[in-house]
Residue, then its C-alpha position, 0 to 999 in steps of 0.5 A: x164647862x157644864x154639860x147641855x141638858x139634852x147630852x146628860x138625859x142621853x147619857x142617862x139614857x144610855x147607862x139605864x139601857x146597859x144596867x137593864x142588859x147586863x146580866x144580874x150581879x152574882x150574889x155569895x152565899x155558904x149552902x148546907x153542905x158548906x159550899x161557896x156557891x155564886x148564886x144569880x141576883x134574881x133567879x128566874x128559872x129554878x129547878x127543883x131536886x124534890x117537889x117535895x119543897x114546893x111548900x117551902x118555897x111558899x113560905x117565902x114566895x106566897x102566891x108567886x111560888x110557882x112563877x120561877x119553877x122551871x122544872x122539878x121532880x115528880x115526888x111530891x104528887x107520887x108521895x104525898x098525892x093529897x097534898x100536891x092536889x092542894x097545890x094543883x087546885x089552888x096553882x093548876x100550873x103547877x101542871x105544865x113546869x117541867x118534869x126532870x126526872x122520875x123520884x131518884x137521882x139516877x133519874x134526874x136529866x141533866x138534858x132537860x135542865x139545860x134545855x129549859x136555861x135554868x139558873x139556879x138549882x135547889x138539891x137536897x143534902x139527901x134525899x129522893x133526888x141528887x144530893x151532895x154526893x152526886x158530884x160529877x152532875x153538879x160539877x156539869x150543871x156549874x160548868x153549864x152555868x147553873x147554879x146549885x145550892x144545897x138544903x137540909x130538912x131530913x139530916x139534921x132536921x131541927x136544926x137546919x131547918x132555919x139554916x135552910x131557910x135563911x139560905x132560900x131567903x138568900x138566894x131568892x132575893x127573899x130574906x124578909x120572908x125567911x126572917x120572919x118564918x125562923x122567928x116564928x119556927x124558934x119560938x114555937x121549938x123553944x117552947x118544947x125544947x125549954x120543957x123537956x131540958x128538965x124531964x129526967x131521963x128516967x121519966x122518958x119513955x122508949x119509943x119504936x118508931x115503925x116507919x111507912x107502915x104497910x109498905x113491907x110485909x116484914x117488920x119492922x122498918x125505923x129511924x134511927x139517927x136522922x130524920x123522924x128519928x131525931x124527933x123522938x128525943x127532942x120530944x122528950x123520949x129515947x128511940x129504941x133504934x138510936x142504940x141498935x142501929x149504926x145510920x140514919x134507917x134500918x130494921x128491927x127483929x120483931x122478936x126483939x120488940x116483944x121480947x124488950x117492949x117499948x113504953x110507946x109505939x109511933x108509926x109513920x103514915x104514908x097513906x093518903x085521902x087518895x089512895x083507898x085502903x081496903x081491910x084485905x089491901x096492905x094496910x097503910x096509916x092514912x093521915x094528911x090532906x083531905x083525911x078525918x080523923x075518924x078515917x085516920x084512927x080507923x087505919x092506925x087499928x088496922x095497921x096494928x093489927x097484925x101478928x105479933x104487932x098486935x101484941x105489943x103492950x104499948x097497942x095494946x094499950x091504946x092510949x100508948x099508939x100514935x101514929x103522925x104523917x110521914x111527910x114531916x121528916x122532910x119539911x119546914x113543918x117539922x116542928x109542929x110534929x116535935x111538939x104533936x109529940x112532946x104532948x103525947x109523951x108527957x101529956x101532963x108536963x107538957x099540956x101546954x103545947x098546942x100543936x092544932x094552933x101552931x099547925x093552923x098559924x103555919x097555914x094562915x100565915x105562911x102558906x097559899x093553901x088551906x089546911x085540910x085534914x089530920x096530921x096525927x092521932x092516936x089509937x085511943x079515941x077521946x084524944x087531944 
């Protein structure tokens, strides 16, 4: 017997208005620190473990990247000041989510999430807010109904920087957008991983890495194996640090640096457009939004400028010191800073890369704020 007309519109009805009130079908995915992790549909309020991120987030969410924010870590305003007033002018609500914590995971308020009725948390394997080691945490916010997801843009940088991605594409219901991202980070890798396959060793030079200049009065801070400090052999050098040190960060013996010069000498700069550095302040490389490259040039010859420092061949040798934007370490940008690299350390073999295009796609495409500044320079003038 056929049903009346009117009973299946009811029944219609009936079963739209139940699917519209269950809650959203978990999704499986396998996060970075290769958890099996039942993740919300469509999450709707995600906290963030660094602010820092925001920016990879936009990769996928474009204009809507701060819609689901329902709290986060203040890292990113008090690291990099100048990118996040980009963020802020262009998103002023970006003002009002949530502040969870200070810029470290003992800081982090377990409280605030579950006040706030977060469904999905997005850590770092490590880093400035919890990581993977924080485990009785994330055991309370799972229990809590909160689903925690992990990512890698500091570890292994060049390689989960795809996976990281693919992971968020995943989770935030936007694959699309991680797929075409990772098409256009593979290509623009291949093109100095293909070229530095066939530099001989003996053609790579040495190359200290003094990380946050300024920031200690001693010298001098490093990468080793991790970080910006896996940068330098993909770019076709060998870190001096890589055979002293045993993790991923420590300190050199200035002596050590004089008595065994290194062809190269890279410093990373945690200056900002915001932060005015007179000659008798502590002298920080100045590079990021808002910076020219003049100002940036300027700071990199004052930072080296120190006793024993100055004396290095490779700052005496302008053409042999550069200095690039701390913040790479720790985002999707990190392989335009691969190739600003490759380019300095074999200007010859490899003038090919254009490190200002790739850098300015990045923004046009894939970013809802302008690019605006200087991310590297050397201490020669008249460089590319």
């Amino acid at each position: 017997m056929t049903m009346p007309s009117h009973r299946r519109a009811r029944g219609a009805l009936l079963l739209l208005l139940w699917l519209l009130a269950a809650p959203a079908l978990a999704a499986t995915v396998t996060d970075l620190a290769g958890r099996t992790v039942n993740v919300p549909e469509r999450a709707q309020a995600i906290v963030l473990g660094e602010s820092r991120y925001i920016p990879a987030l936009a990769i996928l969410e474009g204009e809507r990247v701060v819609d689901r924010l329902a709290g986060l870590l203040p890292d990113f305003e008090q690291t990099d000041p100048a990118g996040y007033a980009q963020y802020l002018a262009r998103f002023p609500a970006l003002a009002e989510v949530p502040r969870v914590g200070h810029a470290s995971a003992d800081s982090f308020s377990l409280e605030s999430v579950l006040a706030m009725g977060a469904d999905l948390a997005i850590f770092s394997l490590e880093g400035h807010g919890p990581g993977a080691r924080n485990r009785e945490l994330i055991e309370r916010l799972e229990r809590a109904g909160v689903a925690v997801v992990f990512v890698d843009f500091r570890q292994q940088p060049l390689r989960n920087t795809p996976r990281s991605m693919a992971l968020l594409g995943e989770v935030l219901g936007r694959q699309a957008e991680a797929e075409r991202f990772n098409r256009f980070y593979r290509e623009e890798l291949a093109k100095v991983s293909e070229a530095v396959a066939a530099i001989p060793d003996s053609e790579r030079p040495s190359v200290f890495l003094h990380s946050r200049v300024g920031l200690h009065d001693g010298c001098c801070e490093t990468m080793a194996d991790g970080m910006m400090g896996r940068f330098i052999p993909a770019a076709g050098g060998r870190n001096v640090a890589a055979q002293r040190l045993p993790g991923v960060s420590g300190t050199l013996n200035l002596e050590m640096l004089i008595d065994e010069p290194p062809d190269r000498y890279l410093a990373t700069a945690i200056g900002s457009a915001g932060r005015h550095v007179s000659e008798t302040e502590q002298p920080y490389v100045v590079l990021g939004a808002g910076v020219d490259e003049a100002t940036a040039r300027r700071s990199l010859a004052r930072a080296t400028d120190r006793p024993g420092l100055a004396s290095l061949p490779a700052i005496q040798n302008p053409e042999r010191a550069f200095a690039i934007w701390h913040h790479f370490y720790n985002t999707p940008l990190n392989v335009v800073a691969v190739q600003a690299l490759a380019r300095w350390l074999h200007p010859e073999r490899l003038a090919h890369l254009e490190p200002e295009r790739t850098l300015a796609t990045f923004y046009r495409r894939f970013q809802p704020v302008e690019l605006d500044g200087t991310y590297w320079v050397r201490l020669a003038e008249g460089a590319p």
